[in-house]
N, C-alpha and C positions, 0 to 999 in steps of 0.2 A: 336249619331245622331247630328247632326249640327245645333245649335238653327235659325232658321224661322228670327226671329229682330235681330238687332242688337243697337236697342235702345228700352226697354221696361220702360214707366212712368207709374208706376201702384199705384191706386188711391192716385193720388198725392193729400193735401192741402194746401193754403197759407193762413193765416191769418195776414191781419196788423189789425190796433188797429181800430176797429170799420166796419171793410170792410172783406169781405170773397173773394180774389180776386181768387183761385182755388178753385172750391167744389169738393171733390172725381172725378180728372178727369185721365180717362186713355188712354193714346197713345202711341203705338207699331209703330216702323222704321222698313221696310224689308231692307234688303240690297239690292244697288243697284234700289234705288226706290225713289223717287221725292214727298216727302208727304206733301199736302197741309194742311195748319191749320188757319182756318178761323175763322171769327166772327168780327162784331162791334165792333169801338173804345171803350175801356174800359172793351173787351169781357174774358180778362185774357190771350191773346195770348200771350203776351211780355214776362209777367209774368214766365208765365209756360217755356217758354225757356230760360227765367232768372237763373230758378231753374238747367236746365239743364245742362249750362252753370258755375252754381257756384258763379251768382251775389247775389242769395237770398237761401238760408233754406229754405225747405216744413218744411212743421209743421206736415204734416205726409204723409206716403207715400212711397213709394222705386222704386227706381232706377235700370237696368240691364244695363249690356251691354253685348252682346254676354248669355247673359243668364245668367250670374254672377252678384252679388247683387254690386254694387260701391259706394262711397260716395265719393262727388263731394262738396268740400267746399270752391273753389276756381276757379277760372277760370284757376288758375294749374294745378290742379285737373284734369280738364277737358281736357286742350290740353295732359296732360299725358296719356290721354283715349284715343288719339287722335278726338278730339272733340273741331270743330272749331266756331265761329260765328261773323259774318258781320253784324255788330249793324245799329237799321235804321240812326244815327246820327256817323255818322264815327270816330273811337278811334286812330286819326294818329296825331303825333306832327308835326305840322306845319311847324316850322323848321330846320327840317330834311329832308333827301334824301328821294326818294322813296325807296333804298337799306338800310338806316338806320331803318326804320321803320319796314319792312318787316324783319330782323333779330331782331331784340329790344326784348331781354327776353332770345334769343338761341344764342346767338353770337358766333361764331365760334370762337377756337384760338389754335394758333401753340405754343408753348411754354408759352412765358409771354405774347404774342402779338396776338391780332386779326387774323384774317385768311378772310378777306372779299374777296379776289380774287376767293378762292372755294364757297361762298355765293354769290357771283355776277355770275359766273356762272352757280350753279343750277337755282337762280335766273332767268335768260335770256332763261334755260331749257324750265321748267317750263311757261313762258311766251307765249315763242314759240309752244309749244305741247299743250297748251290751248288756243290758239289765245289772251290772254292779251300781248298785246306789249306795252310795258312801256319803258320809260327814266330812269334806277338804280339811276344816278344823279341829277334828276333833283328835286326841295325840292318840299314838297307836297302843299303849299302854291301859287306857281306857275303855276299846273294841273288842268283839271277842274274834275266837281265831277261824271261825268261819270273815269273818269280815276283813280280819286282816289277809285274808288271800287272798279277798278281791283287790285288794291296795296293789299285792305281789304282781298280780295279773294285768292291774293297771298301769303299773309300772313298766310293763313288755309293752303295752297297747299305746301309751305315750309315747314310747322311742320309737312307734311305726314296727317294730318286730313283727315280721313274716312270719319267720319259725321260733315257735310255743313250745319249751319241753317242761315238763309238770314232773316233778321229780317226785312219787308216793304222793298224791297230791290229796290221797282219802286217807291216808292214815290219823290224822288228827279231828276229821268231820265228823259231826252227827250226821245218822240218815237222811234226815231232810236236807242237809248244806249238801251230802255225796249225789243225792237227786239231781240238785241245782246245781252244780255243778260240772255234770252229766249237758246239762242239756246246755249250759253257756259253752264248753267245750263245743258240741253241735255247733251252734249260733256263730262260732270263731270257726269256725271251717267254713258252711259255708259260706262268709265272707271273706275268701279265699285264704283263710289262715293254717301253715302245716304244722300237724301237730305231735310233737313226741312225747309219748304217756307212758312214765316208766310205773311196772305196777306187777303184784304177784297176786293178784283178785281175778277170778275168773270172768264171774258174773259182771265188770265192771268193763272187761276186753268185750266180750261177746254183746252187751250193749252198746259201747259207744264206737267201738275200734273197725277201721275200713280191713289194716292188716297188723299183723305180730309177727314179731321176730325173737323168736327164743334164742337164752342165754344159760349153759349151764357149766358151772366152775370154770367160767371166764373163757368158755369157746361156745363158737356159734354152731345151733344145732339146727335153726333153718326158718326160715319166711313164710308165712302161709297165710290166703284171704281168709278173713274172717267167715265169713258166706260161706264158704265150703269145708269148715272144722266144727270140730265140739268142742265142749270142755274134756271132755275124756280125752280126746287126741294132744289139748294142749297141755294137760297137768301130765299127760307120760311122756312128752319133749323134755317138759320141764325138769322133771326127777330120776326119770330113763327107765320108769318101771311102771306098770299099770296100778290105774288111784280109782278105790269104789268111791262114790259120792253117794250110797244107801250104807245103813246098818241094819242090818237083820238083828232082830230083838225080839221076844216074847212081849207082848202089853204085860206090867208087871203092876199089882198092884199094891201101894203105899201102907206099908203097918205103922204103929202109932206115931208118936210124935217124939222124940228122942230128941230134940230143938227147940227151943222157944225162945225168939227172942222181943222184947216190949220193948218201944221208946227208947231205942238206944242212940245215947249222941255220944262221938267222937268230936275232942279238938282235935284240929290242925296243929300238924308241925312247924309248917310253913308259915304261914298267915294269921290272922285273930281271929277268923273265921271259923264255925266248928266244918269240920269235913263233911262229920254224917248229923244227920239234924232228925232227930224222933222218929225212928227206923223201926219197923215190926216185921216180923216172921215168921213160919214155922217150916223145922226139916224134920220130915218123917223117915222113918226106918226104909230101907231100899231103894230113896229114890234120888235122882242128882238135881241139887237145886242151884241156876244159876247167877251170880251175881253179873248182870251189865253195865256198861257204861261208858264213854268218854275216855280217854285219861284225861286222870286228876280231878274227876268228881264223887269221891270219896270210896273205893272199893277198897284199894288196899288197907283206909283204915278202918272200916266194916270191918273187916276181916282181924285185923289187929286188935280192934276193939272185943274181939271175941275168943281171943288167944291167950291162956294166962301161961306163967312161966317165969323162968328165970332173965334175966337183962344182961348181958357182958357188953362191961363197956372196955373200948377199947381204943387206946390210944397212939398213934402211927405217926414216927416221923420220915421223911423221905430218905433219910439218912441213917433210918435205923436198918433198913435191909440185912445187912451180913449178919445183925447183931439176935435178928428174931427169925430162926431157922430150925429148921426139923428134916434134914438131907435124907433122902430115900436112898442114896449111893453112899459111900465113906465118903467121910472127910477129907482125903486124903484125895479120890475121884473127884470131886467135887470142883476140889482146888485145883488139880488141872485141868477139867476141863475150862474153868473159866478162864486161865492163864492160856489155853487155847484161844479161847474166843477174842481176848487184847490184843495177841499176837498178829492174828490173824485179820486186825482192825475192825473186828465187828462194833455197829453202832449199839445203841443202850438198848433198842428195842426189840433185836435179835438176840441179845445177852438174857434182855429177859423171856423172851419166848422156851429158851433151854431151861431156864432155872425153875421156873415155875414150873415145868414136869419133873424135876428130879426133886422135888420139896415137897413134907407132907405140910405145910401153911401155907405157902406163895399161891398165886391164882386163884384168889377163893375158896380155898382148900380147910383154910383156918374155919372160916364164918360155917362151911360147910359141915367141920368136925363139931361147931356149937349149937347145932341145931338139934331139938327144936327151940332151944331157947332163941332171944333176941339179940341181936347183936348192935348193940349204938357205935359206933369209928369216927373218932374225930383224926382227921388228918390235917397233918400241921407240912403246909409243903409253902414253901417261896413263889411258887406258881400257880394261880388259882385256876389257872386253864388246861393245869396238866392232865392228861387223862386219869383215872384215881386207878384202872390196872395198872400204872406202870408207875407208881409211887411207891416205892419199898415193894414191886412187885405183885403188887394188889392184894395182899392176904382175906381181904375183905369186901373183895369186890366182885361181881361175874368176871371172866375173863375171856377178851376179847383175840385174844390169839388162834390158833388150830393146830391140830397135829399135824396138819401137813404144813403148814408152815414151820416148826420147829425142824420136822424131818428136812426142810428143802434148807434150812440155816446150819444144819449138822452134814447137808452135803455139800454145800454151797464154800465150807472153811474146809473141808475132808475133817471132821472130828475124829480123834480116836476116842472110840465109847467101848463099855463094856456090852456083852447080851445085858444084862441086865438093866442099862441107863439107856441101851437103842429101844428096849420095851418100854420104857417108860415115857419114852416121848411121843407111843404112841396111844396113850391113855388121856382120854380126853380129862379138859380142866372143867369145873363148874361154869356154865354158860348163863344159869339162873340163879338167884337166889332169895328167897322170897323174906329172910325171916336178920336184914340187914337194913339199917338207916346209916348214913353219911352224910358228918358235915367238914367240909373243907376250911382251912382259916389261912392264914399267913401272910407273910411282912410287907406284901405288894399290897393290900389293903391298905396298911399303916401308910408305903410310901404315898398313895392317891390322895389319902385324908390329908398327909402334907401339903403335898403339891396344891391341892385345894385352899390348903390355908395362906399358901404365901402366895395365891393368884387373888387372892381376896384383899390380901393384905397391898394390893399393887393396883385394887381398884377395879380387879374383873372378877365378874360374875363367873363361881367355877358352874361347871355341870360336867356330873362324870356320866361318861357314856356305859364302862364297864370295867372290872377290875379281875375281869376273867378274859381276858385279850387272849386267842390263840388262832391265830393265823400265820400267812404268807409275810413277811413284810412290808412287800410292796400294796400288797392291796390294803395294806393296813397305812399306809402311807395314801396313798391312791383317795382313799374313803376320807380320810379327813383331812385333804385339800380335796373334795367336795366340800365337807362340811364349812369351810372357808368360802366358798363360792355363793352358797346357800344361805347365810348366815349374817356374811359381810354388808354393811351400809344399813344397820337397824337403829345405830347412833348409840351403839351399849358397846363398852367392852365387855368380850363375853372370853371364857377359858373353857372349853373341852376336854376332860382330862378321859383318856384312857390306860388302863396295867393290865399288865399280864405275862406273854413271852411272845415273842414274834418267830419266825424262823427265814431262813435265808437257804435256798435250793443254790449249788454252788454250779453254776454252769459255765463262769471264766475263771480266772486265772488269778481274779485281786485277791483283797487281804479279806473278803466276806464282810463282817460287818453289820447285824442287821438291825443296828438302830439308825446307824448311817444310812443302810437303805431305805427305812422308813421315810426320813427325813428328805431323801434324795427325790422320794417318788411321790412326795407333796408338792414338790419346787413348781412345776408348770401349772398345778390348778391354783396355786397362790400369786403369781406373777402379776406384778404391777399393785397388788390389793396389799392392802393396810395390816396385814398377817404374819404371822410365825408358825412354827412347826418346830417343835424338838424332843428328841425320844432320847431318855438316857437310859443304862444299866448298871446294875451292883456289881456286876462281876468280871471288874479288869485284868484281875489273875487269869483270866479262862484264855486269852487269845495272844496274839503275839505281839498287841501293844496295848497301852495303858489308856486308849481313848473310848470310851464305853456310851458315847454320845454324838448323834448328830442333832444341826440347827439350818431351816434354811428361813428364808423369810421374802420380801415380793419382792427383791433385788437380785437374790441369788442365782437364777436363769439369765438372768441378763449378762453377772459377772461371768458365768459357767462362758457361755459364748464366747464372751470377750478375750475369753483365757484359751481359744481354741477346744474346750471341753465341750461334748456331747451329753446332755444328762442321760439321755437314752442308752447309749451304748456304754457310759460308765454302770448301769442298772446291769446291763446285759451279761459282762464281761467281770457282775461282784467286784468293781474298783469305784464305790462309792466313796472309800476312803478316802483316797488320793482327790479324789473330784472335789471331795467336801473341804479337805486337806487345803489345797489352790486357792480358796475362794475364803480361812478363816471360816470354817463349819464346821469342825470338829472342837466337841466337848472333851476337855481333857478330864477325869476322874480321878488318875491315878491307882494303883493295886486296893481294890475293898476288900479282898478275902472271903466276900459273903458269897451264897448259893445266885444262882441266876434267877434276877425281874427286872423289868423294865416298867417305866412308867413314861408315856406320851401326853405331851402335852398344844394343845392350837390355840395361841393367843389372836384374838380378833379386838383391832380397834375401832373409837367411834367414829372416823372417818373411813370412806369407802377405800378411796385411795391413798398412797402416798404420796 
């Protein structure tokens, strides 16, 4: 008999360090079925299709598909499932094709050589029989972002992907694109496509969705057909308490005009372009007038454009932390508990969960105390992909922690706290902040424009992908042996440079390493091809040896073999070291003493093969 799902999560859990982001939660896909999965920001929805996906490990739990137990450790994994997903923040390299991007990983090839003629084809198939009409040519940089989701979506519909998960898939659309959208959804089910819609919009379930499965503070509150709920019954799943969708109001009528505004243009921060381009208005005495729009089609500077005041500029290095403080506990509290938190091996971002409630500046608190003036931060950090909360703490930034995660890190170590520093952690930090700009600068920059120059100076063409790198590292390794795959046999030496920080999840027993595993988890899509791959870092004082670099190139799978090495299982077991070590892949750097970046680099020559 024919298993019912075709995606069973049964009582999944995720646990990070201090937070329990899935509790025992279970959700079954029918086929051919449109399944919503709802809940409040930070309600575990990502998460859990994180899991699905192969970005994150359940900590426990199992997985079906078709009825059969799978394990998904990779987002390989997963499209091997055929198992696709459209992330809310779009995973498309900028510059490239929309047909570059849409193959990246499965490259077609006729011999030694690419085969894009038969991928531009299905490609255009595909487009056509699903209404995404796309440009194959045109780079993704250049489209807007309705458009590039149809690329996203193309991209699952090329690999054959059964099951569709649409992670927020409207938070970035106009009305018109959330329409159309609406109904290509439709159109991919019934040609038997399952679909999981993660989304906290009512209106957007009750249109398109067969069933929903509520999620709330990362436990499951329960499954129900669409066809026989409201919206009322599913915003009080959702929040655990009854939500009016009317306001009772008096019609109130507008006195004079206490507003005026003519022709008002705002520059851009960002770009040459002005934001707001010959604006007019007027706001009358008692009445609320609303600004709409997109992000990033000019509100916030409307609005800034209409705010005078004071500017605090303010300058943050990641280093300056201890030095720019305003302790709500003594001094003396302060310093033990932090000498707690070492002890007891807490990482950086549990350290900063505590500090940031016991400080009247950390966590937004600062920017919050300068309001209403303006706040300009330039932050000077080594990593430009660090998150900017957790750079000296964020003084100037919302803050993305919670009180109950600091509480579950203070019980998690057994803290000793005072009453007075247990109350404080449970005082929430600024979440928003309306009246703060940030710009981020630092030396991983410098190193890419290097790297760039001596790849120029060697006869290849650089092109950097990004100098805000923060990922896994294997997938960051992973992506650019695509990029080799995609790229190879155009008769150009080309250089892809990418910087930033990678990280490495330590799940065996080696020495970690995760520039080596960048390098490690390039080897197989490079094999036999005319390529390199090599990721260094600054920072050889940090670990327990002075090799701050991995290199492989389209021989070193071959060596790995020869030598009795698995590259799979040296990834598995964090002993890329040693693996790379065997085979002459390890960059020696020697002690830098500087802060941690990394910069990766993919040499491509103009022969296909070696």
């Amino acid at each position: 008999m024919e298993n019912e799902y075709v995606i069973e999560m049964l009582n999944i859990t995720k646990e990070f360090p201090g937070i329990k982001a899935n509790d025992n939660i279970t959700l079954q896909l029918r086929k051919g079925e449109i399944h919503a999965l709802l809940g409040e920001n930070g309600a575990g929805k990502s998460t859990l299709m994180s899991i699905l996906f192969g970005l994150y490990q359940p900590t426990s739990g199992t997985i079906k598909k078709n009825g059969q137990v799978v394990q998904i450790n990779t987002p390989n994994d997963a499209n091997d499932l055929n198992i696709g997903m459209v992330h809310q923040h779009f995973k498309l390299v900028e510059c490239f094709s929309v047909l570059d991007n849409i193959i990246l990983g499965v490259e077609p090839s006729k011999g030694l050589f690419l085969e894009k003629d038969g991928a531009r084809k299905k490609v255009l198939e595909l487009s056509e029989r699903y209404g995404h009409k796309v440009e194959p040519d045109a780079l993704i940089s250049d489209i807007t972002v309705g458009m590039q989701q149809r690329v996203e979506i193309l991209k699952m519909l090329y690999r054959d992907n059964e099951v569709l998960i649409f992670d927020e898939p409207t938070a970035v659309l106009t009305p018109q694109e959330i329409e159309e959208l609406m109904k290509i959804m439709k159109n991919l089910a019934h040609e038997g496509k399952s679909i999981l819609f993660i989304t906290h919009k009512l209106n957007e379930i009750m249109e398109v969705a067969d069933r929903c499965t509520i999620l709330r503070k990362g436990k499951y509150i329960g499954t129900v057909d669409i066809a026989d709920t409201t919206k009322e019954e599913l915003s009080k799943m959702m929040v655990g308490r009854n939500v009016s969708f009317t306001v009772d109001k008096d019609e109130k009528e507008p006195g004079d005009t206490v507003l005026e505004v003519s022709h008002l243009t705002v520059a851009s921060r960002s770009h040459e372009n002005n934001a707001v381009r010959d604006v007019s208005f007027q706001v009358r005495r008692g009445e609320i007038v609303c600004i709409a729009g997109i992000d990033g089609n000019g509100q916030t500077e409307l609005v800034q454009g209409l705010t005078a005041g004071d500017t605090v500029l303010f300058l943050l290095s990641g280093g300056g932390s201890a030095l720019f403080e305003q302790p709500l506990v003594s001094g003396a509290e302060l310093q033990e508990i932090t000498s707690q938190l070492l002890a007891s091996g807490a990482d950086i971002v549990e350290m900063n969960t505590i500090r940031k409630r016991l400080s009247g500046v950390k966590g937004g608190r600062f920017a919050q105390r300068c309001a209403p003036a303006q706040v300009f931060s330039i932050v000077l950090s080594d990593i430009l992909g660090d998150p900017l909360d957790m750079i000296a703490s964020g003084p100037a930034v919302p803050d993305t922690s919670t009180c109950a995660q600091a509480l579950a890190v203070a019980e998690k170590y057994h803290l000793a706290l005072s009453a007075q520093a247990r109350a404080l952690l449970a005082q929430e930090t600024p979440k928003t902040l309306d009246n703060v700009t940030t710009r981020i600068t630092g030396s991983v920059r410098e190193l890419c424009r290097a790297a760039a120059s001596a790849c120029r100076n060697l006869g290849y063409e650089p092109v950097l992908l990004t100098d805000q790198l923060c990922c896994e590292a294997r997938e960051a390794g992973s992506f650019l042996g695509s990029i080799v795959r995609t790229q190879a046999g155009q008769g150009k030496k080309l250089a892809y440079i990418a910087g930033g920080e990678t990280i490495v999840h330590l799940t065996g027993k080696g020495l970690g390493g995760r520039n080596q595993e960048l390098a490690l988890a390039a080897a197989p899509a490079i094999a036999g091809l005319n390529a390199a791959v090599f990721s260094v870092g600054s920072d050889g004082t940090d670990g327990p040896t002075d090799a701050a670099g991995g290199y492989v190139d389209g021989d070193t799978l071959a060596a790995l073999e020869a030598g009795g090495w698995s590259g799979y299982v040296a990834l598995q077991n964090n002993d890329s070291y040693h693996a790379l070590k065997a085979v002459d892949g390890l960059i020696i750097t020697g002690a830098t003493g500087t802060n941690v970046n990394d910069v990766a680099v993919t040499l491509i020559g103009e022969k296909h093969r070696l």
